[in-house]
C-alpha angles and dihedrals in degrees: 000000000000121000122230115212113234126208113252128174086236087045086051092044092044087051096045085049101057092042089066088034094052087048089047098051084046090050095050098033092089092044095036086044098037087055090053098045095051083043095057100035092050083053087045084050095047093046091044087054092049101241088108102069108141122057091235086058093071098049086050093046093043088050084056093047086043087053089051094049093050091052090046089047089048100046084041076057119038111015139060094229123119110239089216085073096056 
């Protein structure tokens, strides 16, 4: 037996929401991702030069990075300074 969707107000306003949703995740992949990426190679380059020698290091180290991407995404933001200033 094969089921037939029907046309509810909640299954319209399901479909309308992941339209926008599906926009906004392509929109901050880049951004999100990119993040991620410059987090975990500055971690790759601390533990390559040595600095990085206990497993814990690179969680406490990662945090740090993860600080210094959220102020250059807030100023990118929020403000009108430049984050090359920071």
């Amino acid at each position: 037996m094969k089921r037939t969707p029907i046309n509810t107000p909640v299954n319209q306003a399901q479909a309308a929401a992941s339209v926008p949703l599906q926009v906004l995740l392509s929109q901050s992949e880049d951004g999100f991702y990119g993040s991620l990426q410059r987090i975990w190679n500055n971690v790759v380059k601390l533990e390559d030069m040595g600095i990085i020698q206990q497993e814990n290091d690179k969680f406490m180290y990662a945090y740090r990075f993860a600080e210094a991407e959220l102020k250059r995404a807030y100023v990118e933001q929020f403000t009108q300074i430049s984050p090359n200033t920071l």
